[in-house]
Every structure is written in structure tokens, then in C-alpha cells.
C-alpha positions as CSV (number, residue, x, y, z in Angstrom):
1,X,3.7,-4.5,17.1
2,X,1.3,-6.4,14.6
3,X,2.3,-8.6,12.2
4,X,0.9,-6.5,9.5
5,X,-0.3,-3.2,8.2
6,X,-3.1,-3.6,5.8
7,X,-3.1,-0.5,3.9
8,X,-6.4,-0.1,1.8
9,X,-6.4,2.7,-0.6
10,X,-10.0,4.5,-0.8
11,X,-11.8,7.4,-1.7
12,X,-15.7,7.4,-0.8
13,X,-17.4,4.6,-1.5
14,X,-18.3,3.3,1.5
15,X,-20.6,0.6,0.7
16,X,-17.6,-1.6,-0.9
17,X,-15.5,-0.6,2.3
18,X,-18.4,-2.0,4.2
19,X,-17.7,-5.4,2.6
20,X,-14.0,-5.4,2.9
21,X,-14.0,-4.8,6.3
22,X,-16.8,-7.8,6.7
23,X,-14.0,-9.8,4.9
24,X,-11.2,-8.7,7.2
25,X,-13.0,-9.4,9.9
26,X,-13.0,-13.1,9.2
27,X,-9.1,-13.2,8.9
28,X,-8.2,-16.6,9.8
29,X,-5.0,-14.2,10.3
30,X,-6.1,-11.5,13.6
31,X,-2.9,-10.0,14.4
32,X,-3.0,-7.2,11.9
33,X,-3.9,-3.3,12.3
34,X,-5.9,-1.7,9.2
35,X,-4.9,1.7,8.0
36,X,-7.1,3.5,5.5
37,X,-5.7,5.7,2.9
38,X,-8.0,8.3,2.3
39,X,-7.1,10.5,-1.2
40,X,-9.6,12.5,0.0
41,X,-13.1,11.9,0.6
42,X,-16.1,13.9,1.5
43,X,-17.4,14.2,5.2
44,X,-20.5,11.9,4.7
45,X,-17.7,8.9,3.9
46,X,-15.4,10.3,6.7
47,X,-17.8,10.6,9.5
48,X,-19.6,7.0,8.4
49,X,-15.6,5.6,8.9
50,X,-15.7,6.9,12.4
51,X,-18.9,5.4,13.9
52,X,-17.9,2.3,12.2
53,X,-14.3,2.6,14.0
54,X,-15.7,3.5,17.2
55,X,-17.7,-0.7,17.5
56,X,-15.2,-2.5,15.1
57,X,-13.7,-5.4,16.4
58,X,-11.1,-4.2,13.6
59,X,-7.8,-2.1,14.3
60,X,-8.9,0.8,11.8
61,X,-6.8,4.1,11.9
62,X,-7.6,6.6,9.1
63,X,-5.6,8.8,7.4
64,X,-6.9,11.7,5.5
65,X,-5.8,15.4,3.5
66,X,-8.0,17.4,1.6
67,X,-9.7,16.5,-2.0
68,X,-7.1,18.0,-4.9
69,X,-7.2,15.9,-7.6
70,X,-5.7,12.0,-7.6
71,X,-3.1,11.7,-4.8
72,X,-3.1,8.2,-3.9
73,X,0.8,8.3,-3.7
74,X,0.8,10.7,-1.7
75,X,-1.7,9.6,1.2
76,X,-0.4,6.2,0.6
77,X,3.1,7.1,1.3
78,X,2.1,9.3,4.8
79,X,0.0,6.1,6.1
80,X,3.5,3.7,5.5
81,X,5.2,6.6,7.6
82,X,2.4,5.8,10.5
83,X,2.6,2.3,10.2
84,X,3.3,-0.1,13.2
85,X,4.3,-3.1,11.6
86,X,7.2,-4.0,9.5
87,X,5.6,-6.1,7.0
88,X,2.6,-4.1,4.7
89,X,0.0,-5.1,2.8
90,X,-2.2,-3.1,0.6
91,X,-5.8,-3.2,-0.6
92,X,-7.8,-0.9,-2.5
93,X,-11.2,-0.2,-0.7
94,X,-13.6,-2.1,-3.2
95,X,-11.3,-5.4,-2.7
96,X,-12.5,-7.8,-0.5
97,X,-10.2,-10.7,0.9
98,X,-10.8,-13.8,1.3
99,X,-10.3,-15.4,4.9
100,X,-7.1,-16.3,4.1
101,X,-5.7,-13.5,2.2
102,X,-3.6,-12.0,5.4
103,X,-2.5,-15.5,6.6
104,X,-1.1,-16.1,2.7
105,X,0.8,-12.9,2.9
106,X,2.3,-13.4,5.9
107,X,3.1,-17.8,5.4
108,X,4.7,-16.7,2.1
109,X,7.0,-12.8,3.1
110,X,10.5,-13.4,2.5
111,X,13.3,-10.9,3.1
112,X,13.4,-8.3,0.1
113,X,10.7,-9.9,-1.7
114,X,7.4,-8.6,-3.0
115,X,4.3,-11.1,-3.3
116,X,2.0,-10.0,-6.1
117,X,-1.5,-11.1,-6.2
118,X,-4.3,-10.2,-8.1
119,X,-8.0,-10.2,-8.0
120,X,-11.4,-11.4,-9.4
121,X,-13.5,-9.1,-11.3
122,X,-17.5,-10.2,-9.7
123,X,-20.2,-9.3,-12.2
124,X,-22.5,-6.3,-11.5
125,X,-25.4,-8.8,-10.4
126,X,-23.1,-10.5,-7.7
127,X,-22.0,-7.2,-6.7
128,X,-25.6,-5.8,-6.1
129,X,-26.1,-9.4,-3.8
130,X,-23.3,-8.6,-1.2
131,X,-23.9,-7.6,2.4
132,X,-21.5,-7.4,5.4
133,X,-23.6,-10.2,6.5
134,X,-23.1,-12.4,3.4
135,X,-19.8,-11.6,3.7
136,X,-19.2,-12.4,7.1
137,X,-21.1,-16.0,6.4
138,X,-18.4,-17.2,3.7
139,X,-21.0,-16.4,0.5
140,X,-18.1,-15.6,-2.2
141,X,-16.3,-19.0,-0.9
142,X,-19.4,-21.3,-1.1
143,X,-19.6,-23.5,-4.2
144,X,-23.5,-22.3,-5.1
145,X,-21.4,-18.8,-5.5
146,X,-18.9,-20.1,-7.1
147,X,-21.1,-21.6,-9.8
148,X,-22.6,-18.3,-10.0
149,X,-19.5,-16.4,-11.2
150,X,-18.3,-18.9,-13.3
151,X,-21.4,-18.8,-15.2
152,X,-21.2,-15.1,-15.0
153,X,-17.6,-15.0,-16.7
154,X,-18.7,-17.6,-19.2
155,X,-21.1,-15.2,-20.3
156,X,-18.7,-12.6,-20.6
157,X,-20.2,-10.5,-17.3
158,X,-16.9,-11.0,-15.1
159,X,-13.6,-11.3,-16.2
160,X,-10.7,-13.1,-14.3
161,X,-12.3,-16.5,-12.9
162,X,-9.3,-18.1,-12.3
163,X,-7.7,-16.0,-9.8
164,X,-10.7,-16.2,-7.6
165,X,-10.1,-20.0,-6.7
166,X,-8.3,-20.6,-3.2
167,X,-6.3,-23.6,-2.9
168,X,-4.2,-25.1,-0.7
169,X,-2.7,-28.0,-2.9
170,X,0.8,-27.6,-3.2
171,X,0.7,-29.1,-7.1
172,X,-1.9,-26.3,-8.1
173,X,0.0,-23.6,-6.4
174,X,3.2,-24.4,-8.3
175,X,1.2,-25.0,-11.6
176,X,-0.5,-21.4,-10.8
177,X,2.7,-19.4,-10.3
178,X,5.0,-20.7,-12.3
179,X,5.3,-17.9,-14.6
180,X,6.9,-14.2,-13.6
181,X,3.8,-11.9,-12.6
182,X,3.4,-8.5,-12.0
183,X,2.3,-5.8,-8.9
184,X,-1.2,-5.3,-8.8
185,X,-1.6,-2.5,-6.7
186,X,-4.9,-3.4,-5.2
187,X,-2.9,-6.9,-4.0
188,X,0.5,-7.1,-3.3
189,X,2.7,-7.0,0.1
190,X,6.3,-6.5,1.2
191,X,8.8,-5.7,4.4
192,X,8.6,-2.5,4.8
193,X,12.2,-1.7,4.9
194,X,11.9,-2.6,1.5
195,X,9.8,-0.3,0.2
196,X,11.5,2.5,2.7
197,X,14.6,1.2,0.5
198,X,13.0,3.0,-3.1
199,X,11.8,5.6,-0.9
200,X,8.0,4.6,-1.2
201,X,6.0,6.2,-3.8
202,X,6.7,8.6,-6.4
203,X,4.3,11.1,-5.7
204,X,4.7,13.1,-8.9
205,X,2.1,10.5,-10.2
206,X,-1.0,11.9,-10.7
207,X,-3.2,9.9,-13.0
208,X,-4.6,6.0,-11.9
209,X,-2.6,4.3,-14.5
210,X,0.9,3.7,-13.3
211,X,1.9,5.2,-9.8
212,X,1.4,2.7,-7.7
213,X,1.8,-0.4,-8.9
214,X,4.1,-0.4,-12.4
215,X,6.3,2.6,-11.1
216,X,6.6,0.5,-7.7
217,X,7.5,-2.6,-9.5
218,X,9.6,-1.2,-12.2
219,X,11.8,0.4,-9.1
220,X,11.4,-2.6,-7.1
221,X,12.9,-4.8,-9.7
222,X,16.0,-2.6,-10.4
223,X,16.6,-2.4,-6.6
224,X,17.3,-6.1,-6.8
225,X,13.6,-7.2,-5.3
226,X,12.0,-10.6,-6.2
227,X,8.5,-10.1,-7.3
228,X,6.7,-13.7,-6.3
229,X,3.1,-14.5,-7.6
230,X,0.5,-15.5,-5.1
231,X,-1.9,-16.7,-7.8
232,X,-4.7,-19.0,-5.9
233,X,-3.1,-18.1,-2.3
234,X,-4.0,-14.4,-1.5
235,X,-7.4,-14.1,-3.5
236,X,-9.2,-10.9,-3.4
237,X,-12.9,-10.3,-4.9
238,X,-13.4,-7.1,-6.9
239,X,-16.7,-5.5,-7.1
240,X,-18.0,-4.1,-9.9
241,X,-18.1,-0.8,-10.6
242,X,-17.9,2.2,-13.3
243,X,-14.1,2.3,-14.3
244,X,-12.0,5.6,-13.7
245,X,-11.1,7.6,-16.7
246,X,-7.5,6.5,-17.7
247,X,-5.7,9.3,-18.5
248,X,-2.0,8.8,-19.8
249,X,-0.5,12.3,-18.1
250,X,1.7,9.7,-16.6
251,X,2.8,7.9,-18.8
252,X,5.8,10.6,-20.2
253,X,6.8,10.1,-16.4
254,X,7.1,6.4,-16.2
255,X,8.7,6.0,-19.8
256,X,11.7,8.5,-17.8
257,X,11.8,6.6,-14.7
258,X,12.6,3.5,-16.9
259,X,15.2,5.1,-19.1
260,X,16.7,6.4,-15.8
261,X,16.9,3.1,-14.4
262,X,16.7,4.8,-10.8
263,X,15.2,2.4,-8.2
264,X,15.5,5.9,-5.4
265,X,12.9,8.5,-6.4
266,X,13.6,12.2,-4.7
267,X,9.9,12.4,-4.5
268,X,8.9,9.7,-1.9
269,X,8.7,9.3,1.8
270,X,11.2,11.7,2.7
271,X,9.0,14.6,1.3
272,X,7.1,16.5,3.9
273,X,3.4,16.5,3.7
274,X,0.9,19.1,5.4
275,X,0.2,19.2,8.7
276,X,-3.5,18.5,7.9
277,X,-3.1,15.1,6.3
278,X,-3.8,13.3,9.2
């Protein structure tokens, strides 16, 4: 059994997974198996994600059903059935880690306890620079890089500096997370009994606004969970990219599920999904 699951939510875009896979495959962390979330996407992605899992050093398993609109809960909560490991943490697929991000998760799990992280937002121009092979060579950690984006947010091209600093000084960390955060669904980790607890996803979310990360932590929260930052610890980089429309279908749904005060949704794990999503 692995230590983890790293679940990393995509659909197409394989260039960015490209890069997140170069950064998980300098994991200080190596005992962890990968399992790609796929809401989706078309066979040019799919049958690029085999040849790469055919020569990657990586433990990539990928987990698919058919294109029908946004159903990241859905695929998300059929990969958590299929995962080995009892501790999970997720990724979206245009995240990529740091070389410590796997070994922070893991040094900081605690029994019914959800770690939330969150992620810098790199410029377009950094973006466009990246290769596996940068990647691979430690370019976002090197301070000429670092320079770069910080001149980049101070000119209003990148957003979230802060949170792309790793340290390991115990003084900083506290400073960092001293206040109450919340789940950022492209960075957070937990046992997985404890998600299998609130019965995983609510699946009835079909917009990206709140599903999978303020539904989650809403639920989480009323279950009794503590939700600790990892602010500075498990650092992600976030590419840029053309933002998804936001649409607010869910947001009647979520307004419920808080009157309700229900950490168990009906509409999670236990549902059965087609035969054909994996």
C-alpha cells in the first residue's frame, strides 16, 4: 500500500499535465501512486496519457467516463473508490507541486483532519517558459525565478506571491498559518476514512464554483473535521490560463446543504456509476 493517493483532477490539457508530472517526479516523497481524474477528455489527451504511462517512472492509473457536461464530483468520487492508500491528496492537472508538496502532506496528516493549501497564480509569460525539463531542474524554486514572479505580481501579472514561498522555519510557518483557512480544491489532503465519513462528494454539483472544495469543507466542518492551513509547506504553482465561465447553478444547492447542516450527502460514494467509467 502507498503512503498516498494523489488524485489530480483534469480534463485535456495535457501540456500543464506534462509539467505536473515533471514536478511529481521530483517528490522528495516517492512512495505515492498518482490517479488521474479524467471528467472526460477527448482521445488525443487520453491516448497521449497512455504512452506517457507506459515509460513513467510515475505510478499513473487513469480513470475516465464519457464527456457530459462538468462532472468532476463524479469521476473524482469513482477514483477515491479505486484508491490504494488511506491517506489522499488531490491536485488539479494545471498545478504543479513543488518537491516537497507530498512530503508536507504526509509530515503534517493527523487523524480526522483536513490540511488546506493553496497555490500561486504564475503569469502568462512564466507560464509560456515551462518545460518538463525546467521543471525537472528546480526552475520555479531558483531565486532568478523567484525574482521573476515577484516582479511579475508587482506588476499586477500574477496574483498570490506569498503562497508560493517554501519554508522550512518553524517561526514563519506558525506566522503563516496562524489564521483559520479554507479547502482549496486544487490543494488539500485528508485520511480517507474521513472523507468516506461525508460520503465523498456531492455529485449533484454541476458547475466549477462550489462542489468540490466549499461543499467538501462546509460538510467536513459540521462532521467535526479540523481544517489545518499548510500555507508555505505544501506549495503548488498554478499556470496560467483562460478562466472557466462561473456559473452560479450551484449555488441554490450549496445555500441548502448549509441550511441543512447535513455533513452525509445521499449523493456520494455509495452511488453507482457506469460500467464505462473506468
Amino acid at each position: 500500500m502507498p503512503k498516498a493517493s494523489v488524485v489530480i483532477a483534469v480534463y485535456n490539457r495535457m501540456d500543464f499535465l506534462r509539467l505536473v508530472f515533471a514536478g511529481l517526479e521530483m517528490q522528495t516523497e516517492k512512495d505515492f501512486e498518482i490517479l488521474i481524474a479524467d471528467d472526460g477528455s477527448g482521445s488525443e489527451f487520453v491516448d497521449a496519457l497512455r504512452e506517457i504511462m507506459k515509460s513513467s517512472p510515475l505510478r499513473i492509473r487513469h480513470c475516465w467516463h464519457e464527456d457530459a457536461g462538468f462532472r468532476k464530483n463524479r469521476i473524482l468520487n469513482e477514483v477515491v473508490r479505486q484508491s490504494e492508500s488511506g491517506y489522499l491528496i488531490f491536485l488539479d492537472g494545471d498545478c504543479i507541486p513543488h518537491p516537497e508538496f507530498v512530503r508536507e502532506h504526509l509530515l503534517a496528516a493527523r487523524e480526522n483532519t483536513c490540511l488546506a493549501g493553496r497555490r500561486v497564480d504564475l503569469s502568462a509569460r512564466i507560464t509560456l517558459l515551462l518545460t518538463p525539463e525546467k521543471i525537472r531542474s528546480g526552475y520555479l524554486q531558483k531565486p532568478a525565478t523567484i525574482s521573476a514572479m515577484l516582479a511579475d505580481f508587482m506588476q499586477r501579472r500574477s496574483t498570490f506571491f506569498m503562497y508560493g514561498i517554501y519554508t522550512q522555519n518553524p517561526l514563519l510557518r506558525r506566522f503563516f498559518n496562524r489564521k483559520d483557512r479554507g479547502l482549496l480544491g486544487a490543494n488539500f489532503s485528508l485520511p480517507k476514512d474521513t472523507l468516506q465519513n461525508i460520503n465523498g462528494f456531492d455529485e449533484r454539483y454541476t458547475a466549477p464554483t462550489f462542489g468540490e472544495d466549499s461543499d467538501i469543507e462546509l460538510r467536513l466542518r459540521l462532521a467535526g473535521t479540523r481544517i489545518k492551513s499548510v500555507l508555505n509547506m505544501a506549495v503548488v504553482y498554478h499556470c496560467n490560463h483562460k478562466l472557466l465561465s462561473r456559473e452560479n447553478n450551484s449555488y441554490e444547492l450549496y445555500l441548502n446543504a448549509v441550511k441543512e447542516a447535513r455533513p452525509f450527502t445521499p449523493y456520494g460514494l455509495k452511488q453507482t456509476l457506469p460500467p464505462e467509467t473506468c
